[in-house]
C-alpha positions in Angstrom: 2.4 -10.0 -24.7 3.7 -8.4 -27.8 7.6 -7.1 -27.2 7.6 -3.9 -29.1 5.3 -1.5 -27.5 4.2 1.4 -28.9 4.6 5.0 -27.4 1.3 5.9 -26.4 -0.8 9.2 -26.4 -1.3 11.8 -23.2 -4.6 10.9 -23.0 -4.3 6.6 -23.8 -2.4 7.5 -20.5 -4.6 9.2 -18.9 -7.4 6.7 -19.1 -5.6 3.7 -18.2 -4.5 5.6 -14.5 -8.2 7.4 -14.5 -8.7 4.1 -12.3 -6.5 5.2 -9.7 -8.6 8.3 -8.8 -11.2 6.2 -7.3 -9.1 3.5 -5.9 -7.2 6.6 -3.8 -10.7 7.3 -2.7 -11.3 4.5 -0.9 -7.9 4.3 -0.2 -8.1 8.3 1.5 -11.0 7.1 3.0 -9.6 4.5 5.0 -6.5 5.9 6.1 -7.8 9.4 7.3 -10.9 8.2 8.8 -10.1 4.1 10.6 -8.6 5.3 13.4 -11.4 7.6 13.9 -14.1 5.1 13.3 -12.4 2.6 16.1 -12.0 5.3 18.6 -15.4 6.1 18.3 -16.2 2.3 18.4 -14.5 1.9 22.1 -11.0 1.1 20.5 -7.9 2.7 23.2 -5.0 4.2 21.3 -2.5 1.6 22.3 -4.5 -1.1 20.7 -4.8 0.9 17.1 -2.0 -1.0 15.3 -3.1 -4.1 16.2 -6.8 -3.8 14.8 -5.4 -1.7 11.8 -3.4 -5.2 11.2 -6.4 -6.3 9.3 -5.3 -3.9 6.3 -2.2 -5.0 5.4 -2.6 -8.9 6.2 -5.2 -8.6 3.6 -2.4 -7.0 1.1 0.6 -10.0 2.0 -2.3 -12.5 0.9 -4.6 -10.8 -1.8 -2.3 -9.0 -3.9 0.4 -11.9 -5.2 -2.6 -13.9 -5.7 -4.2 -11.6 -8.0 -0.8 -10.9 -9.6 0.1 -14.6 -10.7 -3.5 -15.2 -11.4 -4.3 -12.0 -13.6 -0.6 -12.8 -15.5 -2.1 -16.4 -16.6 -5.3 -14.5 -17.9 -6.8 -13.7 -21.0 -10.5 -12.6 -22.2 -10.7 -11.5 -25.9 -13.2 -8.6 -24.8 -12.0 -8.0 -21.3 -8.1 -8.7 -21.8 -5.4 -9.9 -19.1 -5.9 -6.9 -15.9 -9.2 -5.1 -16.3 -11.6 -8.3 -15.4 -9.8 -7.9 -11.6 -10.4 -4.0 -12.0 -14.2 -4.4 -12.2 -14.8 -7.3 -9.8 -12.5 -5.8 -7.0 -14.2 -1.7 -7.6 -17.7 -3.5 -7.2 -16.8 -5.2 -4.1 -15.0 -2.3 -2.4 -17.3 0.2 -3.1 -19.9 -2.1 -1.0 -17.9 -2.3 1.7 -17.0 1.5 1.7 -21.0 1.8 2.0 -21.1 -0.8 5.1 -17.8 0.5 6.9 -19.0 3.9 8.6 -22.3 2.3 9.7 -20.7 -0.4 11.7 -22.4 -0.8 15.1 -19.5 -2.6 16.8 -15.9 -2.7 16.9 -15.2 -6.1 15.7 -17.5 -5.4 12.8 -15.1 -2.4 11.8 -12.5 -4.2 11.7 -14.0 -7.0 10.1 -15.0 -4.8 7.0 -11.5 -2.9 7.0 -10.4 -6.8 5.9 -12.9 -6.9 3.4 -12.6 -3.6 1.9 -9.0 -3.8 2.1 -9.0 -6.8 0.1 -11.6 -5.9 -2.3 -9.5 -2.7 -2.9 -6.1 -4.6 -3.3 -8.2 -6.8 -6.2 -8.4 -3.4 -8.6 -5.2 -1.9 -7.2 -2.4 -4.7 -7.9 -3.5 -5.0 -11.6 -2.8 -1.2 -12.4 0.7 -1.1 -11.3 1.3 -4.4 -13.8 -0.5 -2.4 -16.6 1.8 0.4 -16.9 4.7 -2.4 -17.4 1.8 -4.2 -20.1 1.1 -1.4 -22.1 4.3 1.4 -22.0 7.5 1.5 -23.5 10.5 1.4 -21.0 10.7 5.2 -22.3 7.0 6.0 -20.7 7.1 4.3 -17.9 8.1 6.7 -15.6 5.5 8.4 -16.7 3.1 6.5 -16.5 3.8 5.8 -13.0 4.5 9.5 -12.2 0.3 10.0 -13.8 -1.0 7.3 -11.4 0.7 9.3 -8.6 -1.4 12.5 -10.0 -4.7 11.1 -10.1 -3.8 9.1 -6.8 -2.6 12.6 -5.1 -6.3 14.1 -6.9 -8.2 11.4 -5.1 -7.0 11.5 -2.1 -7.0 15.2 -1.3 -11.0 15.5 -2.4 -11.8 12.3 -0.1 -9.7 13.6 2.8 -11.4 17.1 2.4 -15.0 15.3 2.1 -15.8 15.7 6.0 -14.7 19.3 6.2 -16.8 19.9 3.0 -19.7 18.7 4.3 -19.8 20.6 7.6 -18.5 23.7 6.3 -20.6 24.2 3.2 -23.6 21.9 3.6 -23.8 22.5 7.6 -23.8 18.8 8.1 -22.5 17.7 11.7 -18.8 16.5 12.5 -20.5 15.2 16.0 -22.4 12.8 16.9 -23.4 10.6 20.2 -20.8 8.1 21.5 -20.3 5.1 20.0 -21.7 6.6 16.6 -20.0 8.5 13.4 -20.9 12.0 12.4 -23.4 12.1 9.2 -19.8 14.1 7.4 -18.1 10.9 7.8 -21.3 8.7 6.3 -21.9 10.6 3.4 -17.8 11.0 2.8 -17.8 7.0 2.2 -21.0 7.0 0.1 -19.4 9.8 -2.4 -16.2 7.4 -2.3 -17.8 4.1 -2.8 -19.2 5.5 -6.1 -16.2 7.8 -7.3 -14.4 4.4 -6.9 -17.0 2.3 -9.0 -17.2 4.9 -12.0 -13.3 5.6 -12.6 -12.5 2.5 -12.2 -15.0 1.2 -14.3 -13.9 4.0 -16.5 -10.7 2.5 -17.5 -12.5 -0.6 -18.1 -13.9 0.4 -20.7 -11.6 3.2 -22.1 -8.0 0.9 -22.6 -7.5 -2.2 -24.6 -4.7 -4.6 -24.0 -2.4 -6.0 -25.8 -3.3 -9.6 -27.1 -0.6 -12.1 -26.0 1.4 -13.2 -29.0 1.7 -16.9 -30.6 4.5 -17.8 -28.0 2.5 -15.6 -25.1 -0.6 -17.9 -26.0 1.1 -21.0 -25.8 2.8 -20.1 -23.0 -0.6 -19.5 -21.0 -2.1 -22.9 -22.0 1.0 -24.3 -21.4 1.6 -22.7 -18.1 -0.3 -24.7 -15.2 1.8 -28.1 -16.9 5.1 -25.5 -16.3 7.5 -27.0 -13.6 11.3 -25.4 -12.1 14.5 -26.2 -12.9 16.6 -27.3 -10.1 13.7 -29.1 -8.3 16.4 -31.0 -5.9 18.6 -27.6 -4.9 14.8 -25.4 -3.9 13.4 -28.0 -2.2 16.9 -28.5 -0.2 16.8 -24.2 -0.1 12.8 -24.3 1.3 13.4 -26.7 4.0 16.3 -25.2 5.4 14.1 -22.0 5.6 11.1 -23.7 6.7 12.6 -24.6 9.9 14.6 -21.5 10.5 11.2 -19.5 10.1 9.5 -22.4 12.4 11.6 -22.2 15.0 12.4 -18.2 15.5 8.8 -18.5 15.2 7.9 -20.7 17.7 10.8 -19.1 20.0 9.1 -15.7 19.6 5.7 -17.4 20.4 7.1 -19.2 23.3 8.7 -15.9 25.0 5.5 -14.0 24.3 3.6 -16.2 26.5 5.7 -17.1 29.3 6.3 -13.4 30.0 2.9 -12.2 29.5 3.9 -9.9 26.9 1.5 -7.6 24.6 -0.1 -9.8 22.4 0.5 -8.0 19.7 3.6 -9.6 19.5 2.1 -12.8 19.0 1.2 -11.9 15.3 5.2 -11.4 14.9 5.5 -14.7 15.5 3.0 -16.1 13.6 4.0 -14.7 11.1 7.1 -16.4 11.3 5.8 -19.5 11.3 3.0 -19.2 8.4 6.0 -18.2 6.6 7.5 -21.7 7.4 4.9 -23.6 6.7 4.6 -21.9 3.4 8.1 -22.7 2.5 7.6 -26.3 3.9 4.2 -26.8 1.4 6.5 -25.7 -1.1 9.0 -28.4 -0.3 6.4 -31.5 0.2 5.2 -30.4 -3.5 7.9 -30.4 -5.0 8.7 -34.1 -3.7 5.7 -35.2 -5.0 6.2 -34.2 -8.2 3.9 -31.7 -8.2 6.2 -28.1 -9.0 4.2 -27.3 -11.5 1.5 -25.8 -8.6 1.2 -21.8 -8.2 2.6 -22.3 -4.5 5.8 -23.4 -5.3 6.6 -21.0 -8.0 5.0 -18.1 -5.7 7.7 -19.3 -3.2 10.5 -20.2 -5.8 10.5 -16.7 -7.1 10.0 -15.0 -3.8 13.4 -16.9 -3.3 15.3 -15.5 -6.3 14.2 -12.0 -6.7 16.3 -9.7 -9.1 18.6 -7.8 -7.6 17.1 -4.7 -8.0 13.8 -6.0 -6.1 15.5 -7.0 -3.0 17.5 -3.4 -2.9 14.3 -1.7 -3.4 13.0 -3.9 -0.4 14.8 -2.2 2.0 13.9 0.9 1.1 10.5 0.2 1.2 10.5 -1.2 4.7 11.7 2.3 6.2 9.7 3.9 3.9 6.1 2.0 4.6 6.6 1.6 8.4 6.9 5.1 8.2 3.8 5.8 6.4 2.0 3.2 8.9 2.7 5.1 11.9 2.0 8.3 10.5 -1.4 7.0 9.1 -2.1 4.7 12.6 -1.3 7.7 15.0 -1.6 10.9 13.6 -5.1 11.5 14.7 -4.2 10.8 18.4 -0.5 12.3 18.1 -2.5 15.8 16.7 -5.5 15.5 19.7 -3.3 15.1 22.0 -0.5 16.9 21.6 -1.8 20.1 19.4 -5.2 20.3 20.5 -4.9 18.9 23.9 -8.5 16.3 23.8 -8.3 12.9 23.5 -12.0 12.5 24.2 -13.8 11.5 20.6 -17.0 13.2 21.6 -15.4 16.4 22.6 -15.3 19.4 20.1 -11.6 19.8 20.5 -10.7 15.9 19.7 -13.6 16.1 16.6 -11.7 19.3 15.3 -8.3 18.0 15.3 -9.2 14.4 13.6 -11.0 17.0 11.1 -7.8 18.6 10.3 -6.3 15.6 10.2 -8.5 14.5 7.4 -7.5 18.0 5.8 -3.9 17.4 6.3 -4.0 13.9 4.5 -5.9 15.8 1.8 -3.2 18.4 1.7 -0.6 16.0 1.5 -2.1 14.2 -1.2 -2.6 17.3 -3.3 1.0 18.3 -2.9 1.6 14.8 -4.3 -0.5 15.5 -7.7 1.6 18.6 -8.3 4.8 17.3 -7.5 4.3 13.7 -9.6 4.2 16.3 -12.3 7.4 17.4 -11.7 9.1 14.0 -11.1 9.9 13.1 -14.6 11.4 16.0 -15.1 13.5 15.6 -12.3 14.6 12.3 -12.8 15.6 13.5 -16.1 18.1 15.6 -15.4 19.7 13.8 -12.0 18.2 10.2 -12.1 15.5 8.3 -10.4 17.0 7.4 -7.2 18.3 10.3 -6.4 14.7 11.5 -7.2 13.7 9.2 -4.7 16.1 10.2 -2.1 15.5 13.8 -2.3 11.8 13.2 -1.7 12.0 10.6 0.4 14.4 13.0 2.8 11.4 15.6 2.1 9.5 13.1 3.9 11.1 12.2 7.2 11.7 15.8 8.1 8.2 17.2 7.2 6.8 13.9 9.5 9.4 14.3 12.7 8.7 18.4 12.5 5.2 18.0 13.9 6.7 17.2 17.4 8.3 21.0 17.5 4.9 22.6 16.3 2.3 24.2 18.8 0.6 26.1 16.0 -2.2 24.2 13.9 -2.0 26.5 11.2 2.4 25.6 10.9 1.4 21.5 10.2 0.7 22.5 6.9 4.5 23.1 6.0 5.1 19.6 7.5 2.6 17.7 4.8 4.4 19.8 2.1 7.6 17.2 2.4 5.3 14.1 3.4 3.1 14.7 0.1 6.8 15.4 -2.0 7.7 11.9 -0.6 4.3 10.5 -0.9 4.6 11.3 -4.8 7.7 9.7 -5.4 7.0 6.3 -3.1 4.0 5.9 -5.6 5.6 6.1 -9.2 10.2 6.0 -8.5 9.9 2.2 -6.5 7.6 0.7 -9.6 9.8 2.7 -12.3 12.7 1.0 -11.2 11.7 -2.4 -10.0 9.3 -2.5 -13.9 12.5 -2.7 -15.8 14.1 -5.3 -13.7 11.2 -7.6 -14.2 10.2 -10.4 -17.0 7.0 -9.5 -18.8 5.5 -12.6 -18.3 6.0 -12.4 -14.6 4.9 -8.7 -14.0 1.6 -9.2 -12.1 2.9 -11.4 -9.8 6.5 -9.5 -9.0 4.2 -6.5 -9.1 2.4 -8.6 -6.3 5.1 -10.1 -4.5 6.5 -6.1 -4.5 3.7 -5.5 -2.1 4.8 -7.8 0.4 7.7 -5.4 1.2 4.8 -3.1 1.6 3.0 -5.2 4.1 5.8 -6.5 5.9 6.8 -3.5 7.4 3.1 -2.5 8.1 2.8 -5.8 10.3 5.7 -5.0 12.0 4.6 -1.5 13.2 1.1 -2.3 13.8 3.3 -5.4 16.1 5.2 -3.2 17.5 4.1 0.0 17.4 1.3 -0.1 21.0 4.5 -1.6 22.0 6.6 1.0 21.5 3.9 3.5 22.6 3.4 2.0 25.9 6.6 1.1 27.4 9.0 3.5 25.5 6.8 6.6 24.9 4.7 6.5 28.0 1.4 6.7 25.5 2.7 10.3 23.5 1.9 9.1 20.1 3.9 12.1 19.0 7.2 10.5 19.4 5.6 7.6 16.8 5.5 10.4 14.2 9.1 11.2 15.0 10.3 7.7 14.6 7.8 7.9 11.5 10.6 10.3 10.1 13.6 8.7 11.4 12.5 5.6 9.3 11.4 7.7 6.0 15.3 9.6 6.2 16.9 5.5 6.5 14.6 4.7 3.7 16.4 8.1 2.0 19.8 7.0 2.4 19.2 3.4 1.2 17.7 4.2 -2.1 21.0 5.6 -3.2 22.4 2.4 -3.8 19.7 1.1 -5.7 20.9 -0.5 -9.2 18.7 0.7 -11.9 19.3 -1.1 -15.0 16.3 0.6 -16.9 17.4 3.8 -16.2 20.9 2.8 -17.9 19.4 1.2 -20.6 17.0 4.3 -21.5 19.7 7.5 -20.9 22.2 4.7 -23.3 19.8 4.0 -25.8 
């Protein structure tokens, strides 16, 4: 890619995010309405996170795979990013089509996986472009107007249901084990918002041809081994076996106490991650380091700095969102509305609300990613952060002291400040750390502090509501805030060196 990058124009800007309006549609979609859709299916409440697993499992796989793939690719016409835009819109707009008219549970969750993934295939890309195409100068900005049309998307998707009963008459009931005709036609408007905007930016931005050095270094690349072959592949089997054998230990207690199994995917996890590392190893001693495995795992290993301090704070932050977006429904049914029967009017008007209370939160977001920039400005970006993130945890842990429907508006006004920021301040500050040549894939590998901590709530989470909660999925929404105000405090000491670089230059 060339070095020198042009500012670019308001609306150069606005077309290359446009995307992002219909990607938060299917996004909006899925977050307001799963939970719904498997409690309608037969799913019980303590087994949500564990089906919802299918979500970000698909992310930890999908999205550093399209990174490292869409940095070692070039088109003439279609450019480096925009070829993943169009095949991933295509595919998750048919799945948004196919998910509310699933006839069985396993099927649901099945298509989650799908659309998840076929989602993730547009989504990565646009969070590398804004690094492609903008100046260090604009890329807070840029970030700050994917949060707006991300914040737009959302709140018209999460208000789709409501708009369809209330002003077209069209039922939020239906007979057990089926979805309201609301929730149908919501995910037919979304699987085609998604297709056009995206599509939209396909054909609306150009990207930057790769220099002389950029296109040697693509043919070049799949020939491109590490330094220090000897030292990783010493590094990857010493972490190999520690994965393996926490792993296996986890495993191993899971069974022989007859513990959720939930837990199991924990472990798993654990050891995937060990084999992974151990792949990497055997590859390397075969003289074969050139592969995308061992450099996927070689620079998961030696993140910058300002990655790994940003990886904290999205832990808190994301496990956070995950129970907030797993257990809201049931936490607002149950505890506000008193129903936790899905065919009951009570139950169908809370998960309605919460579909409007998503939306709301969403639309705060759009207004406040206006006023980020300006923000950051004046105090800096992680203090930005911190402030919105702290926004956050005390709008999600105030549901538990409100009675009133009409008062859980107040608490999305700090969850949709927070949501603005998580969405634009993270990427502002990890885009700067990052080489160009590698932004896809870090951009990728980013997300796996995304999916991480989903895996962990949706392990622990039924855990956590069974045994320590006695099955009030309020008190997940309180932890939900307990995490986001951790996730606060952390993001103070995160060292932005693009920040310094800009305010010195």
């Amino acid at each position: 890619m060339t070095q020198h990058k042009p500012r670019l124009s308001f609306w150069q800007i606005w077309n290359m995010s446009f995307g992002f309006l219909g990607i938060q549609f299917g996004f909006a979609l899925q977050n307001a309405n799963t939970s719904r859709i498997f409690e309608t299916l037969g799913a019980d409440t303590a087994s949500l996170a564990l089906y919802w697993l299918a979500a970000p499992l698909t992310g930890l796989i999908v999205q550093p795979l399209v990174g490292y793939y869409s940095d070692r690719t070039w088109h003439a016409r279609w450019g480096r990013r925009r070829p993943f835009f169009a095949v991933g819109a295509i595919l998750a707009s048919i799945t948004l089509c196919l998910m509310p008219n699933s006839p069985t549970l396993w099927m649901a969750v099945g298509v989650l996986w799908i659309m998840d993934a076929s989602i993730n295939i547009s989504m990565e890309p646009f969070r590398a472009f804004v690094g492609d195409l903008l100046p260090p100068t604009q890329r807070t900005t840029g970030f700050a107007m994917q949060s707006f049309f991300i914040g737009i998307g959302a709140i018209v998707a999460s208000f789709l249901p409501s708009i369809f009963k209330n002003w077209f008459g069209i039922s939020n009931v239906a007979e057990a084990g089926t979805l309201p005709d609301s929730i149908r036609y919501s995910y037919y408007i979304g699987a085609f918002i998604l297709f056009v905007t995206v599509m939209w930016t396909v054909f609306s931005t150009k990207e930057y041809p790769p220099t002389d050095l950029g296109e040697e270094k693509l043919r070049n690349r799949e020939h491109k081994k590490i330094e220090n072959e000897s030292e990783f592949q010493s590094s990857f089997l010493k972490k190999s076996g520690i994965f393996l054998v926490i792993g296996l230990i986890i495993v191993s207690i899971v069974f022989l106490n007859q513990l959720e199994k939930e837990l199991y995917v924990l472990g798993f996890g654990l050891i995937i991650f060990g084999v992974v590392h151990l792949l990497a190893a055997l590859y390397i001693k075969n003289g074969k380091a050139y592969l995308g495995i061992v450099h996927i795992v070689k620079d998961f290993n030696t993140m910058p700095k300002t990655m790994i301090q940003l990886a904290y704070v999205q832990f808190f932050t994301w496990f956070a969102l995950f129970a907030m977006w797993i257990y809201t429904t049931s936490a607002v049914t149950s505890h506000i509305f008193n129903s936790t029967d899905p065919t009951s009017q009570s139950y169908n008007d809370g998960a309605d609300m919460v579909s409007n209370l998503f939306g709301i939160y969403n639309g705060i977001a759009a207004l406040a990613a206006l006023l980020l920039p300006i923000i950051a400005k004046y105090t800096s970006r992680k203090m930005t952060h911190f402030i919105a993130l702290l926004c956050g945890g005390i709008g999600l842990a105030s549901i538990y002291f409100i009675s009133d429907p009409f008062w859980l508006w107040f608490s999305m006004i700090g969850v949709g400040i927070a949501w603005a920021s998580i969405l634009s301040m993270p990427y502002a500050m990890l885009s700067g750390s990052l080489p160009a040549e590698k932004m896809g894939y870090f951009m990728g590998v980013f997300n796996f502090f995304i999916v991480i901590p989903q895996i962990v709530a949706g392990t622990l989470l039924g855990v956590m509501l069974t045994h320590l909660f006695h099955g009030q999925s309020i008190f997940i929404l309180v932890s939900g805030g307990v995490s986001m105000g951790i996730a606060a405090l952390l993001s103070l000491r995160v060292d932005d060196r693009d920040e310094v670089v800009i305010k010195s230059a």
